[in-house]
Structures are given as structure tokens and as C-alpha cells.
C-alpha positions as CSV (number, residue, x, y, z in Angstrom):
1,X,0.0,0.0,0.0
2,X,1.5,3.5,-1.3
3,X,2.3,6.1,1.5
4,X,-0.5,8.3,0.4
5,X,-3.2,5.5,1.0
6,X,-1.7,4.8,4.0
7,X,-2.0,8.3,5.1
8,X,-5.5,8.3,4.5
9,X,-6.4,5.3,6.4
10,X,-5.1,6.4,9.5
11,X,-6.5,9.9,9.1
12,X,-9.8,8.8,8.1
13,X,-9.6,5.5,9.9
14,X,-10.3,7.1,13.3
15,X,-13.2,9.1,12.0
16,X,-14.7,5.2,10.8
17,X,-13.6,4.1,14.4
18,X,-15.6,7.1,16.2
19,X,-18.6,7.1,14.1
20,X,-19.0,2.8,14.5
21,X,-18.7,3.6,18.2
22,X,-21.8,6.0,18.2
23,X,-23.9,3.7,16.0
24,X,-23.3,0.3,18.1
25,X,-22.7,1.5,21.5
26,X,-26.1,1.4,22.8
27,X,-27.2,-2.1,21.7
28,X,-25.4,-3.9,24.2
29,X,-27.6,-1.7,26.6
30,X,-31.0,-2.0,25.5
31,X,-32.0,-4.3,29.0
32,X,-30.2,-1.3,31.1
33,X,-32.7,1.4,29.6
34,X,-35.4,-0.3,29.3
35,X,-35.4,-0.8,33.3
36,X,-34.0,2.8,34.3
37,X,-36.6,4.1,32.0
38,X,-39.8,1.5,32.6
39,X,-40.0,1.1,28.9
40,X,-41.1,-2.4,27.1
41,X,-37.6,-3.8,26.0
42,X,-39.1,-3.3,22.0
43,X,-40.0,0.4,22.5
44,X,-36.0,0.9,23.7
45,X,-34.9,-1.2,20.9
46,X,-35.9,1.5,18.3
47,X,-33.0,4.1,19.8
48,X,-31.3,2.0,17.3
49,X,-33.8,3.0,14.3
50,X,-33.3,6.9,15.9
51,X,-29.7,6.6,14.7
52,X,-29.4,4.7,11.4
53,X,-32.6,6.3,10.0
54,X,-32.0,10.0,10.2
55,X,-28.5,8.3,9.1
56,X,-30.1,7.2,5.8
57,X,-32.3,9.7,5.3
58,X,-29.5,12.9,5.0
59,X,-27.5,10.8,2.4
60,X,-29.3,12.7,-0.4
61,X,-28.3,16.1,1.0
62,X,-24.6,15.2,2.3
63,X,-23.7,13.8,-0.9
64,X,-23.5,16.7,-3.4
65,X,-22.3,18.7,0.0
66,X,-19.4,16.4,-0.3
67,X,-18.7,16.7,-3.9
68,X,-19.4,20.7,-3.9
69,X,-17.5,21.5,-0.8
70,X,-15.0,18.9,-0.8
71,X,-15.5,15.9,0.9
72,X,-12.6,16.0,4.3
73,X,-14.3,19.4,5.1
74,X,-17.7,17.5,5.0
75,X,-16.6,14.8,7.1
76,X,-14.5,17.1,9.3
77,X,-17.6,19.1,10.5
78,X,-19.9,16.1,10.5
79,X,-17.3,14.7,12.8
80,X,-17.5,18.2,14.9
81,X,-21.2,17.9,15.3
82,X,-21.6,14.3,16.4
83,X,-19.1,14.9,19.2
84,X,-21.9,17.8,20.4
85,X,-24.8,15.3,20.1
86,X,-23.1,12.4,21.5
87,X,-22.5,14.9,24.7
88,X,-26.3,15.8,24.7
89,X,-27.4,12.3,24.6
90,X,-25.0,12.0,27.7
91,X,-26.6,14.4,29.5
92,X,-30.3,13.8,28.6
93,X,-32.8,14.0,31.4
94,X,-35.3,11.3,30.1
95,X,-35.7,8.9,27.3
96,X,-37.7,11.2,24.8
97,X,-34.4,13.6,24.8
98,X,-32.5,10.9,24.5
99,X,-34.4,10.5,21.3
100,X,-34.1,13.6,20.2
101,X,-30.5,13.5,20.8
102,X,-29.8,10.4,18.9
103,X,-31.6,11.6,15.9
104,X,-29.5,14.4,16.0
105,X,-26.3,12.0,16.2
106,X,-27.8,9.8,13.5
107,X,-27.8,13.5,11.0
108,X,-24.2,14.0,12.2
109,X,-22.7,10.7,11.5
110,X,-24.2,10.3,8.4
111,X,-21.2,12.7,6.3
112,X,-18.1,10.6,7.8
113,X,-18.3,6.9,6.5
114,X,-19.8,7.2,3.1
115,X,-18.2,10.4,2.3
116,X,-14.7,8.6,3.5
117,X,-15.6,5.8,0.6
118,X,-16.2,8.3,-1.5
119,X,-13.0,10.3,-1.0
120,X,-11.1,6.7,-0.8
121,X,-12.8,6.3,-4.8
122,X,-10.9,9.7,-5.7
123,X,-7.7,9.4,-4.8
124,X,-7.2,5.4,-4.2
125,X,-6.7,3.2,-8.2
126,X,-9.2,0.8,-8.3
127,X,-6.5,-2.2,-8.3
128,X,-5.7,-1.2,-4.3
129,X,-9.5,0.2,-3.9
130,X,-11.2,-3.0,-1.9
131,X,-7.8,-3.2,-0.2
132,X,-7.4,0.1,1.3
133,X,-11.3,0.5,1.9
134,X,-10.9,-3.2,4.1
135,X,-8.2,-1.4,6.3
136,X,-10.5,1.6,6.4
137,X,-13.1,-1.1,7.9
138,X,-10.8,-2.6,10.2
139,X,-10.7,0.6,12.0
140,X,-14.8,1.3,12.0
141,X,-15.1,-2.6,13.1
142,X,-12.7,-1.5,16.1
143,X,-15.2,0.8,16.9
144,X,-18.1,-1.8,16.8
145,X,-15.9,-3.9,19.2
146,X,-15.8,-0.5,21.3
147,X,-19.4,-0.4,21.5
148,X,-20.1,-4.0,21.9
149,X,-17.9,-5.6,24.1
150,X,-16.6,-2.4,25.9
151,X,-19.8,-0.7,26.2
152,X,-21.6,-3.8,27.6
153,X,-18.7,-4.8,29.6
154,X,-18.2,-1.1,31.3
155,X,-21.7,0.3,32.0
156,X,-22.0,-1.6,35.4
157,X,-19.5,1.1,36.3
158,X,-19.7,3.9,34.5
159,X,-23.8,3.5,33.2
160,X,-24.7,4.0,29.6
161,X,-24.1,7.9,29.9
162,X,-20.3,7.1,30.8
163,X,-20.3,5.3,27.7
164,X,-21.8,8.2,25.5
165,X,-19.8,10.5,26.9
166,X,-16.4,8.5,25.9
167,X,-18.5,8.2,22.8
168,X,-18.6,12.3,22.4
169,X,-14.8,12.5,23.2
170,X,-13.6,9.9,20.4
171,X,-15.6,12.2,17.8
172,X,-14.3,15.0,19.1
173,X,-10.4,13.7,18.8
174,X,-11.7,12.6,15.2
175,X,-12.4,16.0,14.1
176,X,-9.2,17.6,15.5
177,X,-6.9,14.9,13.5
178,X,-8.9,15.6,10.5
179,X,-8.8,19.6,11.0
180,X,-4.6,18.8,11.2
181,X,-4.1,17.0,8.4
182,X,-6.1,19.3,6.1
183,X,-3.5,22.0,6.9
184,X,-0.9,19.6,6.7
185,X,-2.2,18.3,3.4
186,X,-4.5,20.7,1.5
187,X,-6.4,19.0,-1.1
188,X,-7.7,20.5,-4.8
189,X,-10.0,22.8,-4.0
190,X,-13.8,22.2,-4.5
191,X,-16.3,23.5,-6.7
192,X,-17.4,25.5,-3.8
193,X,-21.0,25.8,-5.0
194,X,-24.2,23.4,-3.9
195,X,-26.2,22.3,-6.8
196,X,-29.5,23.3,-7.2
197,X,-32.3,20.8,-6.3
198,X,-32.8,20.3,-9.9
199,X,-29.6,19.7,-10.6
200,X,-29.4,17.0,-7.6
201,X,-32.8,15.3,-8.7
202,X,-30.8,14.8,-12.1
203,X,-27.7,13.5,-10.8
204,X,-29.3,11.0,-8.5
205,X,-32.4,10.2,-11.3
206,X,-28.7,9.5,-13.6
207,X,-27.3,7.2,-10.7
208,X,-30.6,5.1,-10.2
209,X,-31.0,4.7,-14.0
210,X,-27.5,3.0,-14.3
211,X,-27.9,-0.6,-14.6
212,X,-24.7,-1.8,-12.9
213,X,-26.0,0.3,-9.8
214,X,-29.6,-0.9,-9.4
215,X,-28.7,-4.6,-8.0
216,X,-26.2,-3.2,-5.4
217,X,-28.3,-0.4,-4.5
218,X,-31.2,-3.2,-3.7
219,X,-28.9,-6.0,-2.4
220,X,-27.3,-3.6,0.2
221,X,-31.0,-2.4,1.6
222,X,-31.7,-5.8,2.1
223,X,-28.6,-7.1,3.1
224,X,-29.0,-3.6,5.9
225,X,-32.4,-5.1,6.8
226,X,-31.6,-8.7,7.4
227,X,-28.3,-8.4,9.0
228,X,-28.9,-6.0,11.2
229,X,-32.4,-6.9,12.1
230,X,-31.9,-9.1,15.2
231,X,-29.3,-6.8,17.2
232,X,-31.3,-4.7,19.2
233,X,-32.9,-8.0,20.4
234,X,-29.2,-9.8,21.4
235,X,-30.2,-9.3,24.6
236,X,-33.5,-11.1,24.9
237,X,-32.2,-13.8,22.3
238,X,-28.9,-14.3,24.4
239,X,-30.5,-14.2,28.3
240,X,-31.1,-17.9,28.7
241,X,-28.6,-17.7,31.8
242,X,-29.3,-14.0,32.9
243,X,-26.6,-12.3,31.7
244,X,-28.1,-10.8,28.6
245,X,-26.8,-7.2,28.6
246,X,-23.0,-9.1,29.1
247,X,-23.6,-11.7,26.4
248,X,-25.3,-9.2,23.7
249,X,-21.7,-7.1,24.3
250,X,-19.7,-10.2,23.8
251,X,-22.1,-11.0,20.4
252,X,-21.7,-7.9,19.0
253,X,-17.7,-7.8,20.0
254,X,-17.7,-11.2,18.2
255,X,-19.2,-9.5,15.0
256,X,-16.5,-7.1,15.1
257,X,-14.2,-9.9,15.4
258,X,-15.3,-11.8,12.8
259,X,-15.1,-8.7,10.6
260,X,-11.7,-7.6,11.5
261,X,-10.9,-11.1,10.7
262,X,-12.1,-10.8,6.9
263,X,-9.8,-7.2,6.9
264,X,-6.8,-9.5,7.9
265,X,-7.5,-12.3,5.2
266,X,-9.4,-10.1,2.3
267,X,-6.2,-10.0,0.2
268,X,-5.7,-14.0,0.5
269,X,-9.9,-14.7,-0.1
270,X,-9.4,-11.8,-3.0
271,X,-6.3,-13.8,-4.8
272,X,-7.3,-17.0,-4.3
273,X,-11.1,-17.1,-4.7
274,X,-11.9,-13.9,-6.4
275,X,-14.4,-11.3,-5.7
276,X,-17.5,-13.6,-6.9
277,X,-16.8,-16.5,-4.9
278,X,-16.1,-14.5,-1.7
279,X,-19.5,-13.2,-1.8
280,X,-21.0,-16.9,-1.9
281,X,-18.6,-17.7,1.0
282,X,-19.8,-14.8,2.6
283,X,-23.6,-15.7,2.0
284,X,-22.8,-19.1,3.5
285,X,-21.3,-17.6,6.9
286,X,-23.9,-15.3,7.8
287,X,-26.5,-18.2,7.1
288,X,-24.7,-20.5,9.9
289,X,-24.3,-17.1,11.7
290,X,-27.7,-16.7,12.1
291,X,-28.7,-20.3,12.4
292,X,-26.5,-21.0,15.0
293,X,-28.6,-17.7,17.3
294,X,-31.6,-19.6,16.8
295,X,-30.3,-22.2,18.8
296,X,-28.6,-20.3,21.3
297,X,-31.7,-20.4,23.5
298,X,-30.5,-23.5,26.0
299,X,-26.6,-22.0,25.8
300,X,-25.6,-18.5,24.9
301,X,-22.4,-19.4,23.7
302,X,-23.7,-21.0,20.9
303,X,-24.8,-17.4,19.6
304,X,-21.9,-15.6,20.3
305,X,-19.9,-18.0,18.4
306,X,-22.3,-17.7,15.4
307,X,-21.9,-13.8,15.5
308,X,-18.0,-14.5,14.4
309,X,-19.5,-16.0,11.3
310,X,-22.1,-13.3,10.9
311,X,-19.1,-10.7,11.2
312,X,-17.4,-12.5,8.4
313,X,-19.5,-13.1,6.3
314,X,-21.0,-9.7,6.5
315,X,-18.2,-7.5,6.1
316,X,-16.6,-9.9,3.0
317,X,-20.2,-9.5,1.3
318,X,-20.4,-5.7,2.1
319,X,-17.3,-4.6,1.4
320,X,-17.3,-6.5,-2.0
321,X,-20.9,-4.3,-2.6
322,X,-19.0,-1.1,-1.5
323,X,-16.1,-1.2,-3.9
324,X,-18.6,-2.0,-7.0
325,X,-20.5,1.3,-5.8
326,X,-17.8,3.3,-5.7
327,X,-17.5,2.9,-9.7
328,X,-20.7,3.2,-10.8
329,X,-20.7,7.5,-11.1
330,X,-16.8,8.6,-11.2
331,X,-18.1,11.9,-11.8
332,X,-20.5,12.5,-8.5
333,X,-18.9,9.7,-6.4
334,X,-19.9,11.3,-3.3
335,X,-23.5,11.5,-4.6
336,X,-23.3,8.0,-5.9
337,X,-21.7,6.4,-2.7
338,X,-24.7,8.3,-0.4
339,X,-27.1,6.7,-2.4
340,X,-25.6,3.5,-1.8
341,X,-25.4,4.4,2.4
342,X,-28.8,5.5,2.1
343,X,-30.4,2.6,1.1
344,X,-27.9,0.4,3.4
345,X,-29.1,2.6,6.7
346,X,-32.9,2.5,5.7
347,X,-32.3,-1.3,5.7
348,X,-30.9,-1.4,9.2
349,X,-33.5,1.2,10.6
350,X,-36.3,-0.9,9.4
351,X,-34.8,-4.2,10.0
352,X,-35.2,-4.1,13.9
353,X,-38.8,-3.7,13.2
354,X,-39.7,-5.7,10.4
355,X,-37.6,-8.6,12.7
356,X,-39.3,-8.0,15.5
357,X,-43.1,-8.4,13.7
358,X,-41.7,-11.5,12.2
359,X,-40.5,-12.9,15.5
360,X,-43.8,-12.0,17.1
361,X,-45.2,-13.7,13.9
362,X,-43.4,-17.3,13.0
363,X,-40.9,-16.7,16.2
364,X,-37.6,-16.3,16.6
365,X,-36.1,-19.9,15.2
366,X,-37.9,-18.9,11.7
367,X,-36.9,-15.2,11.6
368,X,-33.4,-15.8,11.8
369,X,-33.2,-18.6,9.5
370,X,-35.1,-16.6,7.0
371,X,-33.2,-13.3,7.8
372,X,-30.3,-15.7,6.9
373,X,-31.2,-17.6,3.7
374,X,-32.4,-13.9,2.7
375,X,-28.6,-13.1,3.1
376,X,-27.3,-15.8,1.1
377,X,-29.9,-15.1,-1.8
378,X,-28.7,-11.8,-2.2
379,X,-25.0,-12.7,-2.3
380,X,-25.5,-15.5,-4.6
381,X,-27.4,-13.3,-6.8
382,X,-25.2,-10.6,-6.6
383,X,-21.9,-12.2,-7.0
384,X,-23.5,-13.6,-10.9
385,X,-23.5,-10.0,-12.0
386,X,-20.5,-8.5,-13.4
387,X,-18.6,-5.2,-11.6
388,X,-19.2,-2.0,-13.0
């Protein structure tokens, strides 16, 4: 990996770290607010759907923003204003501002991953592309970890308000290295002028119309929605011996894990089986994944070891859909590449929900083996269809 790449993973990198912190720290803890705050366990769960949605739904606007303004500023400031939030969800007096405040998180965070794939598709070649986005991943997996294991591990001490607070301080560092290294480092400068709506409506009716994009577009919605479904619920699904809050943490570290794990052996999986035949692999994994959490119900374990095979088969599939996308619009990559996080957060905002009625519906055995073979559908289909 050149020196330049480099540079920009460890720049960038922290800002993936910090904004996967915010977005997964408060899973572990959905049992802990539900009782401070006398609120049914499934009313809690959708904090989670207060952060990814509003996450999805600004895609559209931060986008051009990115590609008019430049794209570190973007992520700079986005970085700025999550650190605020995270501190207000901190120090919110009941659950409705807590809300409040994580919908304002879930706006903030929304500029610094995509726009960081997007700015990794301008000045990364495409032969070290997946590569250099996979170490980029390591470092926002390192943040899920963070807010899995370390957040469900912790809280006993500090209480999920330490936890947001740490949260509000790693954004905050984020934003100062990224402020440094664009006066270290200034880039080209950027059009400097926000298209009009018309102008956006076009570029984005031009993305959609782009064959190569539709499937990925579609396949990471789903692949949002299924995945990410059943998290908010670790706890209930992983409390057979009463340590639910503990064992959703470790599940969620184990994701991580399993992820980080994929960063370590993408370039073997890439040479030796080839982008197509990872994403099968990777269908396969989340399948036992998920599987083996349906029959974690007489011993947790059982789930927590299937969540290693969910992280790896997640992040080989999703980071195989993310390099594709960042090809389909070389000339409003930033545009292109929200799209693609738009559709992928409107996934995981509806997925609690939509798992939750189909628990409630066929219970939990079926919804997770469906949520799986879902997975593996997509990944088969996908991987048939040629890049670009």
C-alpha cells in the first residue's frame, strides 16, 4: 500500500472508528434502559432506528455537500457535530431527549463513512480500492468492538451515559486529526458551489438509471435489513442464563471480530477465490451465523460464536458491494456512494422492526433462519452479476 493510501487510512480511519462507536454502542444496553426508563424492551430497541434512520435519510443532502464542498471538510464538520450530540445524549434528562438527541447524532454521523468511501474512490486506483477500503473497515469494526464488548462490559461502572460520553470525546479527537491534516495536506479545492435541487434530482435520477448500480443499490438495503435486524434483540435472544446485557456485548464484540478477521484475510480470499466466490462464502457464513442464534436459546455461547460467522461473512459481502459502488458514477462519487449508504441505513432502521413483527409472527427460530437464507440469496445473486 503507497504512502498516500496509507496516510489516509489512519486519518480517516479514526473518524470510521468514532462514528461505528456511536452507531453500536447502545445495543449492548438496551435491557439497562429499558429498566432505568420503565419502557417495554421493544419500545427501547428502536434508539437504534433513531440513529441509522435519520442516518439514511441525509445521504441525499450530504452527498452533493461532499462533492461541492469537498469531501474531508464534509466529514470534518460532520465529525465536529456528532461529538456535540453524543455529549447531549449524555446528558439527557429522560428517554424522549435521548431521542431527540440520537436523531440528531444519527444527521451527524451520516457525512463521515460514506463520504470517507467516497473520498477513498478519488484518490485510491481501483487495483488497491477493496484493499485500502478493508483497512479503512478494520478501523470502524474496532469501533463496533468499542461499542459491543466495551460498552456492555463497562456500563456496570460507569452506566450507559459514561459510555456516551467516551463516545462524544472519540468524535471529538476525530475531528481535531482531521482539521490537522487538512492544513498539513490541502487537497484540490472544490467546486465550492451546492447544486440546485434540480440539478441534484438529475444527478441522482442518472445514478438510479444505471444498470450496474440498481442490483447493489437493492442487495445492500436488504442485506442492511436482514443483518442487522436481530441486534437490538441480542439481549432477549442471548439471556437464557441471565446475563443478557454481558452476552449481547460479547455478540456484538464477536461481530466485530469476525469482521476484523475478513480485513486480515481479504487479500488471500481476494487472490485466491476472487471477488464472486467470496460473496458466496460470505452468504454461506452469515446463514450458519444466524442459524446457530436460533439455537442459542439452552446456551448463549452457541450465539456468540455464530456472531464470528455473521461478522465475516457480513463485512466480505459488504465490502465487496461497496467497492462496485464506488465505480458506478466517477463523476458524483460522493452522490453515488450516499445513495448506496442511504439505502444500506434505511435497511438497518427498518430491520429491527420488520424482525421484530416476524418474530412475534413465526418466532424467533424462523426469523433468523429466514433473515439468513435472505442473506445468502442476495450474495448468490449478486456475485452472478458483473462489476461495473
Amino acid at each position: 500500500m503507497i504512502e498516500e493510501t496509507r496516510r489516509l487510512v489512519l486519518v480517516f480511519g479514526l473518524g470510521g472508528f468514532a462514528g461505528a462507536l456511536a452507531g453500536r454502542a447502545l445495543d449492548p444496553l438496551m435491557g439497562e434502559l429499558a429498566a432505568e426508563f420503565q419502557t417495554p424492551h421493544a419500545q427501547v430497541a428502536l434508539l437504534a432506528s433513531a440513529f441509522t434512520l435519520p442516518y439514511a435519510l441525509v445521504q441525499p443532502v450530504l452527498g452533493p455537500m461532499g462533492d461541492a464542498f469537498g469531501k474531508r471538510r464534509v466529514i470534518g464538520l460532520c465529525l465536529a457535530a456528532l461529538a456535540l450530540m453524543l455529549a447531549a445524549c449524555a446528558l439527557a434528562p429522560g428517554l424522549d431527549s435521548l431521542f431527540v438527541a440520537r436523531i440528531a447524532a444519527g444527521l451527524a454521523a451520516g457525512g463521515i463513512f460514506p463520504l470517507t468511501l467516497a473520498l477513498f474512490g478519488d484518490r485510491v486506483a481501483m487495483e488497491q480500492r477493496q484493499l485500502a477500503i478493508s483497512r479503512f473497515l478494520a478501523c470502524a469494526i474496532l469501533g463496533q468492538l468499542a461499542g459491543g464488548a466495551v460498552s456492555g462490559l463497562v456500563s456496570p461502572w460507569i452506566g450507559w451515559r459514561g459510555v456516551m460520553a467516551f463516545c462524544a470525546l472519540m468524535a471529538a479527537l476525530s475531528a481535531a486529526v482531521v482539521a490537522l491534516d487538512a492544513r498539513r495536506a490541502p487537497g484540490a479545492a472544490p467546486p465550492g458551489r451546492l447544486p440546485g435541487l434540480a440539478e441534484i434530482l438529475r444527478r441522482y435520477g442518472g445514478i438510479l438509471r444505471n444498470r450496474a448500480a440498481q442490483p447493489l443499490f437493492l442487495g445492500v438495503l436488504l442485506e442492511g435489513m436482514l443483518v442487522f435486524g436481530p441486534f437490538p434483540f441480542f439481549s432477549e435472544l442471548l439471556g437464557g442464563d441471565g446475563h443478557g446485557t454481558r452476552n449481547a456485548g460479547l455478540a456484538v464484540a464477536g461481530f466485530g471480530l469476525g469482521g476484523f478477521g475478513y480485513t486480515l484475510l481479504a487479500p488471500l480470499l481476494l487472490r485466491h477465490l476472487g471477488q464472486a466466490r467470496m460473496m458466496r462464502l460470505a452468504g454461506a457464513c452469515v446463514l450458519l451465523g444466524l442459524a446457530s442464534l436460533a439455537a442459542a436459546a439452552s446456551d448463549p455461547r452457541i450465539g456468540i460464536a455464530g456472531s464470528l460467522l455473521i461478522g465475516l461473512g457480513f463485512f466480505m459481502l459488504h465490502n465487496s458491494i461497496q467497492t462496485r459502488v464506488t465505480e458506478v458514477a466517477p463523476g458524483a462519487r460522493g452522490s453515488a456512494v450516499a445513495l448506496h449508504a442511504f439505502c444500506y441505513f434505511l435497511g438497518q432502521a427498518v430491520g429491527p422492526a420488520l424482525f421484530g413483527l416476524g418474530q412475534a409472527a413465526a418466532g424467533t427460530g424462523p426469523a433468523l433462519l429466514g433473515s439468513g437464507l435472505g442473506v445468502l440469496a442476495i450474495a448468490y445473486w449478486l456475485s452472478r452479476r458483473r462489476m461495473g
